[in-house]
C-alpha positions as CSV (number, residue, x, y, z in Angstrom):
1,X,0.0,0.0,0.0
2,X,0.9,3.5,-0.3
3,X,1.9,6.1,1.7
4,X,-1.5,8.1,1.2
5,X,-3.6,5.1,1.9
6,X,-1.5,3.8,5.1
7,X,-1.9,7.6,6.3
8,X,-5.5,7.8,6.0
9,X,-6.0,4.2,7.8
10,X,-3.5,5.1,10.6
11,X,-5.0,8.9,11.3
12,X,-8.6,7.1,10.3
13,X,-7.9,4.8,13.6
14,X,-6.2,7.1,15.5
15,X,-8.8,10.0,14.9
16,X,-12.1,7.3,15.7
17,X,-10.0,6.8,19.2
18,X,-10.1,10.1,20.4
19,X,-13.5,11.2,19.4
20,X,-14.5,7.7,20.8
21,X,-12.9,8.8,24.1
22,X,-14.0,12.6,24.3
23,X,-17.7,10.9,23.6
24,X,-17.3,8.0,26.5
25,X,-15.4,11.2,29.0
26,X,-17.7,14.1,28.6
27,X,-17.4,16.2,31.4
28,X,-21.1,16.7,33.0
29,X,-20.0,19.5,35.6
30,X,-17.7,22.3,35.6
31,X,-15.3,20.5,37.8
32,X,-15.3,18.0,35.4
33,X,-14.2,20.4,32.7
34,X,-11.7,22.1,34.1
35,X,-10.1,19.7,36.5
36,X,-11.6,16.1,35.0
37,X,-13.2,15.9,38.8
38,X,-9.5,16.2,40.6
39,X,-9.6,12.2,40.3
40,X,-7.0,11.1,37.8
41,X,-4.9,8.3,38.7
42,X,-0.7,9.8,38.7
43,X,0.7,7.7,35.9
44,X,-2.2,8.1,33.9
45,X,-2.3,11.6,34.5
46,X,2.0,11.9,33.5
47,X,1.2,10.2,30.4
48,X,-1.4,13.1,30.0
49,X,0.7,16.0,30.9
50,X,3.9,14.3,28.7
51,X,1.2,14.4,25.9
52,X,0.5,17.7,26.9
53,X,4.1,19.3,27.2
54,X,5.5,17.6,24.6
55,X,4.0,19.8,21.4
56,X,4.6,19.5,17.9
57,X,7.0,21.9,18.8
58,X,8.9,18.9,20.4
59,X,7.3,16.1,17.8
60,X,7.6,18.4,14.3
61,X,10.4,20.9,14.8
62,X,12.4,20.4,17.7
63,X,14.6,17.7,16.3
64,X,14.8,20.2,13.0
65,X,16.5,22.8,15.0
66,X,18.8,20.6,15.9
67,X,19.4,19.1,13.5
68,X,20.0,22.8,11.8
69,X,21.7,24.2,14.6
70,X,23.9,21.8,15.6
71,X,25.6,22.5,19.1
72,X,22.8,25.8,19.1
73,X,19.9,23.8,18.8
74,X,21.1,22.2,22.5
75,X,19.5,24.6,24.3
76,X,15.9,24.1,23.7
77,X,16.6,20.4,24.6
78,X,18.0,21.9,28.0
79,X,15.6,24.6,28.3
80,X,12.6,22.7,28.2
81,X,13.9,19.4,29.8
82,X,15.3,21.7,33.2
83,X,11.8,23.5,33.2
84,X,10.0,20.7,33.7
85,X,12.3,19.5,36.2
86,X,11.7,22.7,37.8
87,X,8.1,23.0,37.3
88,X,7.5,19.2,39.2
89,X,9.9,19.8,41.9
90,X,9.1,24.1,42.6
91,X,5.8,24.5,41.9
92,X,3.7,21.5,40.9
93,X,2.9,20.3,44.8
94,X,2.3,23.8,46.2
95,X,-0.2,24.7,43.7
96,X,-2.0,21.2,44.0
97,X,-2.0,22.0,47.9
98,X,-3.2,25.6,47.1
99,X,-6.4,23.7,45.2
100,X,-7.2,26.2,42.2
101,X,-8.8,25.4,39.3
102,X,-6.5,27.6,37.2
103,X,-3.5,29.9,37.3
104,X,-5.3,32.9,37.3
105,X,-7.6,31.7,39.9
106,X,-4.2,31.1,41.8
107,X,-3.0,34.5,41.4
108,X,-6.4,35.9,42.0
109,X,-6.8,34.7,45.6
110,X,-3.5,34.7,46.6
111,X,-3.0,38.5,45.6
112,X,-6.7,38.8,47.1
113,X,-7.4,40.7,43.6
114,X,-9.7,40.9,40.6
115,X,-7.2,43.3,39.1
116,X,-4.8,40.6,39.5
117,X,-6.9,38.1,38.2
118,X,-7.8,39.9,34.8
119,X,-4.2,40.9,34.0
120,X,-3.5,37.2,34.9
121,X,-5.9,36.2,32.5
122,X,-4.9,38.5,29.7
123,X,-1.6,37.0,30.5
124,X,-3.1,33.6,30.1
125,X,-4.7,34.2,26.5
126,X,-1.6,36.0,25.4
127,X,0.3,32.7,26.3
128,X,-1.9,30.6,24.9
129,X,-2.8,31.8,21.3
130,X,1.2,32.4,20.9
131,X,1.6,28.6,21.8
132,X,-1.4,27.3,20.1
133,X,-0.4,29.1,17.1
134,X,2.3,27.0,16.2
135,X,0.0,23.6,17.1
136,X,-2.5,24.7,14.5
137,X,0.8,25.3,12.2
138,X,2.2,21.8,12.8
139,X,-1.4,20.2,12.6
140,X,-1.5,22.0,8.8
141,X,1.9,20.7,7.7
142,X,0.9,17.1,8.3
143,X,-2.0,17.3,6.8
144,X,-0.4,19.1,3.9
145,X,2.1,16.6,3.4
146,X,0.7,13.1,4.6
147,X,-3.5,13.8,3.2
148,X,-1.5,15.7,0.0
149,X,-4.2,18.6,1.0
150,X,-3.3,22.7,1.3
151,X,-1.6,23.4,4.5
152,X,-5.1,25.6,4.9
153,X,-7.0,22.7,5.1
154,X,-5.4,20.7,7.1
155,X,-6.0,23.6,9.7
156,X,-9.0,23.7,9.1
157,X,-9.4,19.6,10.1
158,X,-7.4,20.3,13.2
159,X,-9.4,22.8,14.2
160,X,-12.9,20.4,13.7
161,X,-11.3,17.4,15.2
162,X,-9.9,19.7,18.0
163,X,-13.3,21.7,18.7
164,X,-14.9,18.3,19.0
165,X,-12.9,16.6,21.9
166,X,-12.1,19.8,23.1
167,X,-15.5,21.3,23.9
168,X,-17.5,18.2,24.4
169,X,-15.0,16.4,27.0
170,X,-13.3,19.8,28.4
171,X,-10.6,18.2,30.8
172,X,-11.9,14.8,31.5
173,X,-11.8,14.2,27.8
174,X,-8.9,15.5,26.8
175,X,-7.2,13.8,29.8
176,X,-7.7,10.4,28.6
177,X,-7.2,11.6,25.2
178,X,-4.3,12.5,25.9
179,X,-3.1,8.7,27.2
180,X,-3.6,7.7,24.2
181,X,-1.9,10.7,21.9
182,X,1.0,9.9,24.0
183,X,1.1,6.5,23.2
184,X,0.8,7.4,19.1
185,X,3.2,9.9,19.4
186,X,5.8,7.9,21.4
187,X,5.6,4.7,18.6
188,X,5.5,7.1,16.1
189,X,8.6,8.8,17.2
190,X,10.6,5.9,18.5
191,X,10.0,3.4,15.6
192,X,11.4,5.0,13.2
193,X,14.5,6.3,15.2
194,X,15.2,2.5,16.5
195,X,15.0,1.8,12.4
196,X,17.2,4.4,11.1
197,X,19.5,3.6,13.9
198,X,20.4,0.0,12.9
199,X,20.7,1.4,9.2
200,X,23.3,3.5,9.8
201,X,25.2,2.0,12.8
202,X,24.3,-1.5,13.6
203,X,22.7,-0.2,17.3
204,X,19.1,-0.9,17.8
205,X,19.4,1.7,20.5
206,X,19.4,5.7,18.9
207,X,20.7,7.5,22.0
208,X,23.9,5.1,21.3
209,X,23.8,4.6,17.9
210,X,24.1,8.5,17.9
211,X,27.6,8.5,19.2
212,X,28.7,4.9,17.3
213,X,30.2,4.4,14.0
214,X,29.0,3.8,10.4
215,X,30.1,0.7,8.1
216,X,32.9,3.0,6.8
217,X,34.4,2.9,10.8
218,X,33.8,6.8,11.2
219,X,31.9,7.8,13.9
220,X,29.0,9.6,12.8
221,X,29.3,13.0,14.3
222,X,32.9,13.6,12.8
223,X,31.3,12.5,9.7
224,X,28.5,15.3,9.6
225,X,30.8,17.8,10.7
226,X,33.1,16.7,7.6
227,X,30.0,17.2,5.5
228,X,29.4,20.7,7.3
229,X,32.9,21.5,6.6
230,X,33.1,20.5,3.1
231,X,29.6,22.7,2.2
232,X,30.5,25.7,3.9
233,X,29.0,25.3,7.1
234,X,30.0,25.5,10.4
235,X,30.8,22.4,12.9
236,X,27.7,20.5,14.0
237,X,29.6,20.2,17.1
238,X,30.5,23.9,17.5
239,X,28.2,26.7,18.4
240,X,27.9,30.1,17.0
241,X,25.5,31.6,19.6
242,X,27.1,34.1,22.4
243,X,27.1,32.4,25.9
244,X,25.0,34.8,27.0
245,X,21.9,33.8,24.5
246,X,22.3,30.5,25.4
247,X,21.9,31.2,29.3
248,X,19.2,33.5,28.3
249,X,17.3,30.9,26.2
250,X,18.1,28.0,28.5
251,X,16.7,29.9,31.5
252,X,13.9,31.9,29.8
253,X,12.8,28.0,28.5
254,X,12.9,26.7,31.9
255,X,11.3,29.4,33.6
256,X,8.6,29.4,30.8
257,X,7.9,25.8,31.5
258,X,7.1,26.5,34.9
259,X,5.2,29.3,34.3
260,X,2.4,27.7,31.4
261,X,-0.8,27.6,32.9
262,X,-2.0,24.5,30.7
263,X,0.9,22.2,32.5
264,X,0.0,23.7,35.5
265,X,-3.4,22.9,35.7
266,X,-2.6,19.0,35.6
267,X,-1.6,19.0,38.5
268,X,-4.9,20.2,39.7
269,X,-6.3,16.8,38.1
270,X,-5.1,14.5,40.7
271,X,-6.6,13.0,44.1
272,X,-3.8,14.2,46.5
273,X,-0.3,16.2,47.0
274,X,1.4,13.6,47.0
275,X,0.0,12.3,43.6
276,X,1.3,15.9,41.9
277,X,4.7,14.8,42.9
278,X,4.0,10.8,41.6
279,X,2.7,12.2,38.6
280,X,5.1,15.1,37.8
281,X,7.9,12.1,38.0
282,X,6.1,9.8,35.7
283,X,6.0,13.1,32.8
284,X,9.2,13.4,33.2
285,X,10.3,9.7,32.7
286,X,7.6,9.7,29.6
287,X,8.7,12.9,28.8
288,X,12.9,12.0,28.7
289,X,12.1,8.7,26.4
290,X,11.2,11.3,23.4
291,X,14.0,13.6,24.5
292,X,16.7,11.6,24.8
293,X,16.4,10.2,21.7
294,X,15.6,13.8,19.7
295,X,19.7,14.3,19.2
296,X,19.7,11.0,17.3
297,X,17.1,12.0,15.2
298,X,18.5,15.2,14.5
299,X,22.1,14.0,13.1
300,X,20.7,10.7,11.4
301,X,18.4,13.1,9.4
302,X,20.9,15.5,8.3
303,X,23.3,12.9,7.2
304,X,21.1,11.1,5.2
305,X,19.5,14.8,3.7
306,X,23.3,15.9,2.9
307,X,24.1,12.8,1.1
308,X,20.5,12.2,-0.7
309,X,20.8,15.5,-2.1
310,X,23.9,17.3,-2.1
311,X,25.5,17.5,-5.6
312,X,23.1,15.3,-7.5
313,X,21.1,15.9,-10.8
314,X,17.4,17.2,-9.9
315,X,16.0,15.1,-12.1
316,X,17.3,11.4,-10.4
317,X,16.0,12.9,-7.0
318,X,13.9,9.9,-5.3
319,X,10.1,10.8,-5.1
320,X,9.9,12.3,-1.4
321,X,11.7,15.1,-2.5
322,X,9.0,16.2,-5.3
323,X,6.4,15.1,-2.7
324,X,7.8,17.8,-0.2
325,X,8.2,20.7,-2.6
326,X,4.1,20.5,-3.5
327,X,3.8,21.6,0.3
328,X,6.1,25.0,-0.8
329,X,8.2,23.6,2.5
330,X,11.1,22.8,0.4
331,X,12.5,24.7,-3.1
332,X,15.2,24.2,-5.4
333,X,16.0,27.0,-7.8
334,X,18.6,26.1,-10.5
335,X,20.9,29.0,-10.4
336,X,23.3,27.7,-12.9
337,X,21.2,25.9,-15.3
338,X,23.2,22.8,-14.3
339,X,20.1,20.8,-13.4
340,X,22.5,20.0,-10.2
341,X,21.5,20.4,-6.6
342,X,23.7,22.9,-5.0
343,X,23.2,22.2,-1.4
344,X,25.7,25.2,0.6
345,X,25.8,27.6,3.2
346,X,26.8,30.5,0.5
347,X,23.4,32.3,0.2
348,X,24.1,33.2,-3.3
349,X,24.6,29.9,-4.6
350,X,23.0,27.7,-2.5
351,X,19.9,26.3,-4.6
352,X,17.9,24.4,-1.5
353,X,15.8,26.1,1.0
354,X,14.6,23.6,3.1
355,X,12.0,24.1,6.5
356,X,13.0,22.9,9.1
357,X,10.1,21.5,10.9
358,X,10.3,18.8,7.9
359,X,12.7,17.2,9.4
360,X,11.3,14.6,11.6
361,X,8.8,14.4,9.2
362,X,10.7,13.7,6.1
363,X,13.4,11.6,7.9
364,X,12.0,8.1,7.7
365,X,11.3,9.1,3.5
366,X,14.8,9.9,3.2
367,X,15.8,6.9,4.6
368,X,13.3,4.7,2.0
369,X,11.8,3.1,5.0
370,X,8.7,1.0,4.6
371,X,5.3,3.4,4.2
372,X,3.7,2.6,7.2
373,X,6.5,3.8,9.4
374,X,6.5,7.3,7.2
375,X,2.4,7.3,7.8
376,X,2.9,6.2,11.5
377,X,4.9,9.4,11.6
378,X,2.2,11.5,10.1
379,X,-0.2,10.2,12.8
380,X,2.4,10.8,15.6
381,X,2.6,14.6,14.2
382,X,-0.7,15.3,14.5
383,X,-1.1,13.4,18.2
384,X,1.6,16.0,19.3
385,X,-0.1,18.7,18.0
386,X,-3.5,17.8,19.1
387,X,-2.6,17.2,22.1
388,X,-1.3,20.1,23.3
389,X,-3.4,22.2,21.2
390,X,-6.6,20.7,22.7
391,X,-5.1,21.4,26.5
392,X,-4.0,25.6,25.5
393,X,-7.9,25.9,24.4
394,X,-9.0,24.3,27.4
395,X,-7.0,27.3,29.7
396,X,-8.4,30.0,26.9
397,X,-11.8,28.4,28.1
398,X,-11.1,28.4,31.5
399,X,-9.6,31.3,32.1
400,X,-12.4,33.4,30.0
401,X,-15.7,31.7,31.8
402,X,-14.3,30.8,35.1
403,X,-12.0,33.7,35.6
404,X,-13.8,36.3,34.6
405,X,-17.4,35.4,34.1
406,X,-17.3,33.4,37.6
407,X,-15.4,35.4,39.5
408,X,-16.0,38.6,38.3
409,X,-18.9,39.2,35.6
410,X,-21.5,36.8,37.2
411,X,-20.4,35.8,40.0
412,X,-24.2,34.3,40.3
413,X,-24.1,32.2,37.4
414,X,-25.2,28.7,37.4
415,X,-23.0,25.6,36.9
416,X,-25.1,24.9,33.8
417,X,-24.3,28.6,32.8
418,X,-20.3,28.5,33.5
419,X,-20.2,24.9,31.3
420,X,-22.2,26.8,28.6
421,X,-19.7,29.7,29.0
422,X,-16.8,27.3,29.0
423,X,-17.6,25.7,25.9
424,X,-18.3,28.5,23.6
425,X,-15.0,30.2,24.6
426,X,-13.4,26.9,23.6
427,X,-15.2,26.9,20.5
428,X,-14.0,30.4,19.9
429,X,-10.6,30.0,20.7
430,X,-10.6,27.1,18.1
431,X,-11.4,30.0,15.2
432,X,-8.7,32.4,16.7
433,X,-6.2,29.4,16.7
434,X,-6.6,28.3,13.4
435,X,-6.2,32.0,12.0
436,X,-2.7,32.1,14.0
437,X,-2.2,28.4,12.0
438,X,-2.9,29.6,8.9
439,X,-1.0,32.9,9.3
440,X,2.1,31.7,11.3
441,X,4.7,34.4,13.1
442,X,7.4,31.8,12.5
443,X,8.1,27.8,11.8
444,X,6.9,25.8,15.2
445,X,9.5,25.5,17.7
446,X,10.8,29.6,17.7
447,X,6.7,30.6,17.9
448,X,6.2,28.1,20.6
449,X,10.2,29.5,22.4
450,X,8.3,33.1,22.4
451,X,5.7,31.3,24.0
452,X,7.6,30.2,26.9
453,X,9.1,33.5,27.1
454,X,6.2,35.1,27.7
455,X,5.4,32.5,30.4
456,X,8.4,33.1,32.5
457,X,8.2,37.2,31.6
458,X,4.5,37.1,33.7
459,X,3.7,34.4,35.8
460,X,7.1,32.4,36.9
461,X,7.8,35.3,39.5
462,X,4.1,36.0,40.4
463,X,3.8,32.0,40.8
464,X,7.2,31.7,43.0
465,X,6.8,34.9,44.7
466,X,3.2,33.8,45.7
467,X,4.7,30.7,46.9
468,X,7.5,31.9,48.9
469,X,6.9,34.9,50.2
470,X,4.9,36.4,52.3
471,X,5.3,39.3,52.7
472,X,4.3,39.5,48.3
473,X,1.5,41.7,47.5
474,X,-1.4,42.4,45.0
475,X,0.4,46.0,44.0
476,X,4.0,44.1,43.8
477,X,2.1,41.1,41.4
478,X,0.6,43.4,39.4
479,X,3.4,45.9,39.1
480,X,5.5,43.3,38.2
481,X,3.3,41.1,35.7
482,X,2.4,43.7,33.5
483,X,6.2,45.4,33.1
484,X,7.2,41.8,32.8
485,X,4.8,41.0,30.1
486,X,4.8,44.2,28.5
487,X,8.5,44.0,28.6
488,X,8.9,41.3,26.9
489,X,5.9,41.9,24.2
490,X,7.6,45.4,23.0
491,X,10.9,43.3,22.3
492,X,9.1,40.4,20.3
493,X,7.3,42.9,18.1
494,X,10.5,45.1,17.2
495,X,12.8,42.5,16.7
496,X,11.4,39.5,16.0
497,X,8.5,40.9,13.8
498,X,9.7,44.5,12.9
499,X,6.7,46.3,14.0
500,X,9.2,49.2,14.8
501,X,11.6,49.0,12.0
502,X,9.8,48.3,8.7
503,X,8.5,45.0,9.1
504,X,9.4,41.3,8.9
505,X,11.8,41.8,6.1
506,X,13.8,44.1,8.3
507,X,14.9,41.7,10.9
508,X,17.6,40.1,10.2
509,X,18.9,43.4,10.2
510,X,18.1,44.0,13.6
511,X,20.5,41.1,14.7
512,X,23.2,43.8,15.7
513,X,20.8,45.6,17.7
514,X,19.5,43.3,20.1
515,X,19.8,44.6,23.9
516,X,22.9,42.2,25.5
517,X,23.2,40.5,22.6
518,X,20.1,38.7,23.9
519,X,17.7,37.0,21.0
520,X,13.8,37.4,21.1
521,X,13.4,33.7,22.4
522,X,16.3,34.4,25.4
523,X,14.2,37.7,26.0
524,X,12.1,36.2,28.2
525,X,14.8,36.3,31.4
526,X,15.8,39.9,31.3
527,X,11.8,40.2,31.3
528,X,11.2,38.0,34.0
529,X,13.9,39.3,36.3
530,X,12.6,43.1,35.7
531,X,9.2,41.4,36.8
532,X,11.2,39.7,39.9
533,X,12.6,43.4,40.8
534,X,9.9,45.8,40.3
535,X,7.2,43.2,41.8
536,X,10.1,42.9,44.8
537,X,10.1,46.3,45.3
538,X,6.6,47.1,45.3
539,X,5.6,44.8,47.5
540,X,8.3,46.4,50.0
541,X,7.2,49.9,49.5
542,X,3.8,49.5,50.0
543,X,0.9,47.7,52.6
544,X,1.8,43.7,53.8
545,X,-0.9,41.1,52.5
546,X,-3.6,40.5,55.2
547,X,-2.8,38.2,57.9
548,X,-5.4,35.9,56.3
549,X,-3.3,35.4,53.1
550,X,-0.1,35.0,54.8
551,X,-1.5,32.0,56.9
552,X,-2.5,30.3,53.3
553,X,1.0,30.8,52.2
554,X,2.7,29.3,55.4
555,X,-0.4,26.4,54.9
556,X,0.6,25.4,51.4
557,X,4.5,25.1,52.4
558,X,4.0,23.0,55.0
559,X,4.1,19.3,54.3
560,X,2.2,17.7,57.2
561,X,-1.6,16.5,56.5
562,X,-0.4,17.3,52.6
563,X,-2.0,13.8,52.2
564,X,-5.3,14.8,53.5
565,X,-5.5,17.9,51.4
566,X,-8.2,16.5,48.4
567,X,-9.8,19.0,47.9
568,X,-8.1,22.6,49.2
């Protein structure tokens, strides 16, 4: 069978399962929808949040930057791997203990604030339509690729299949659909890694095979950064960014991850405190199996790309390659009239633009591996990006009907009402999403990095100071979330999307500019210490919380009757 007809089969199963779930999951009550009734087993519910961390961003593109950026591309693996390490050990238990349905509702009674609460909120949305953007942009380059359909209309399918589960099962749902996305997206990844792996070194297992040796006795980084070398580009093994960007985008990664609301509310799924911390170390061990293995990926990829294509005639180029450029995701121009492919890192004569987040996606094609594994891949893609996709929506939802219709608008309203709320802001979140899908700022993993940034610019500081101290209060939070946020907006739009300089075309020109030699996607720390500072020194200058709220912050530090503590 071919490709196309194994795709449809494997996304035809795969699809039937998680409507099939949403249907058999739908929430009945608010609680339900927002917190799938607090009663999700822990290893079921760190399957859920690995499905839910781990994007397209990680699926689609992250294995493309590396596999691009070499040494670079390093520190999104470190970024987003410490985060979460930070996020289950700093945060997660304390905000179970705390017992909110969302981070804004967090912020909004710990800061005793609607204020608080709304900027939280806008905070929230801002978040989340940045990071669902590029899920609705991975969703449409599948479906572009694998159901040979415009990148538009594969949007456009995510967006229906989304909306569905999404809106009818609200966090119950997508919970349990999210078991099983993880368990696509895992297969899909690791299959055709293991493949590849014994193709090119004899090792069944990629994290070694990565560092073994080919046939020829070389091992195989020194023989991509022989390639590199020989085409112009730099060493796969040697980085070109400053150490201070990659501190910058390690920490503004790691911060972000602590700071997303729609990982943060997973941890108000579960029974107890003590299941936050079971279930935060059972992502991460889900979570390391895809990430430990991305490096492979990356370098078996590029080897095979450089020596499918690199100096041979256009015309004997196997048929993945024409199958990729109707997507408009990879181009060949013939400069010289040579009908040969000039693959270099010379701008002016290099005749192959090629996106990254094709990659993963391309790799097992590239490496003629049977068409099921290349349509397994497809079906992994779009678990990745539905996952997470269907879990951002679910905080746009929350944060619109709970937050502020609940708490603030109609504080009277009825549970029936607040479900009805929830679901239509769900359903109109889908619509804004799959604008930002169709109409992308960037390729995946650098919209999804500004993201994070944003993340760690606003809430990371409000979250920890909330936590830790005391003496923090509403003016110091607020102060502090809105420079930190508005900080860190004002330096995406001028320099990662020219609003200030004459557009998109005028950014790369901008490089020389940046403030400390600090890229958009690093931004995020200088952001979110500012926030740390000003919210620091606010709080200082001006009344203590009441005596009330200080008692619920010495509460949810202390560990004794944690086990007890179901429902508050």
């Amino acid at each position: 069978m071919g490709i196309l007809t194994w795709t449809w089969i494997l996304v035809g199963i795969t699809f039937a399962l998680y409507i099939g779930i949403a249907i058999w999951a739908r929430a009945g009550s608010s609680k339900e929808f927002y917190v799938a009734g607090g009663g999700v087993p822990p290893i079921i519910n760190g399957m859920a949040t690995a499905a839910d961390w781990m994007s397209a961003a990680s699926f689609i593109s992250l294995a493309g930057i590396v596999s691009f950026g070499g040494y670079d591309g390093s520190v999104y693996l470190m970024g987003w791997t410490g985060g979460y390490v930070l996020l289950a050990l700093l945060l997660a238990p304390y905000l179970r203990k705390f017992g909110k349905f969302t981070v804004p509702d967090f912020i909004g009674d710990r800061y005793y604030s609607n204020v608080a609460r709304v900027v939280a909120v806008i905070a929230a949305l801002i978040v989340s339509f940045t990071y669902v953007a590029g899920q609705m942009r991975g969703v449409g380059i599948v479906f572009s690729r694998y159901l040979e359909v415009d990148i538009n209309t594969g949007v456009y399918i995510g967006m229906a299949i989304v909306l569905f589960y999404a809106v009818l099962g609200g966090m119950k749902g997508i919970t349990y659909t999210q078991v099983a996305q993880y368990c696509v997206l895992i297969f899909a990844f690791m299959v055709p890694a293991i493949f590849i792996s014994i193709q090119m070194t004899g090792n069944p297992i990629p994290q070694l095979g990565f560092g073994g040796t080919g046939e020829d006795g070389v091992y195989l980084l020194d023989k991509l950064d022989g390639l590199h070398q020989q085409l112009g580009f730099s060493e796969y093994t040697s980085g070109g960014k400053s150490m201070i960007d990659v501190f910058a985008i390690t920490l503004a990664l790691m911060a972000g991850t602590a700071g997303l609301p729609h990982v943060i509310v997973r941890f108000f799924t579960v029974p107890r405190v003590k299941d936050a911390r079971k279930s935060a170390g059972w992502a991460l061990l889900f979570i390391a199996i895809l990430y430990t293995t991305v490096p492979a990926v990356a370098v078996f990829a590029r080897v095979n790309l450089i020596e499918t294509v690199s100096e041979e005639k256009y015309a004997d180029l196997p048929e993945w390659f024409g199958n990729w450029e109707k997507t408009g995701l990879l181009k060949y121009e013939d400069k010289n009239n040579d009908g040969v492919v000039q693959y270099v890192a010379d701008k002016g004569t290099n005749e192959l633009t090629i996106d990254r987040d094709i990659m993963v996606l391309a790799n097992p094609e590239i490496a003629r591996l049977p068409n099921w594994v290349v349509a397994l891949v497809g079906a992994g893609g779009l678990a990745a990006a539905l996952s997470t996709a269907a879990g951002l929506l679910l905080v746009i939802a929350s944060s619109i009907s709970h937050d502020l219709f609940k708490k603030i608008v109609m504080p009277k309203i009825s549970e029936k009402g607040e479900l009805i709320a929830a679901r239509i802001s769900a359903a109109i979140a889908v619509v804004i999403a799959g604008y930002f899908g169709i109409n992308p700022p960037g390729f995946v993993a650098a919209v999804v990095a500004l993201a994070f940034g944003l993340a760690a610019a606003s809430f990371f500081p409000a979250i920890v100071l909330g936590i830790f101290d005391k003496r923090m209060n509403k003016e110091g939070a607020i102060a502090g979330m809105i420079i930190g946020l508005g900080l860190m907006l004002f330096y995406m739009l001028k320099f990662k999307f020219g609003i200030f300089d004459g557009g998109k075309e005028a950014v790369a020109g901008l490089k020389e500019s940046w403030w400390f030699g600090i890229s958009p996607e690093g931004f995020g720390t200088i952001a979110m210490f500012v926030n740390f500072v000003i919210s620091v020194v606010v709080s200082r200058i001006t009344a203590a919380p009441p005596e009330n709220v200080q008692e619920i912050v010495e509460n949810i530090r202390i560990p004794s009757g944690a086990g007890e503590a179901s429902g508050h």
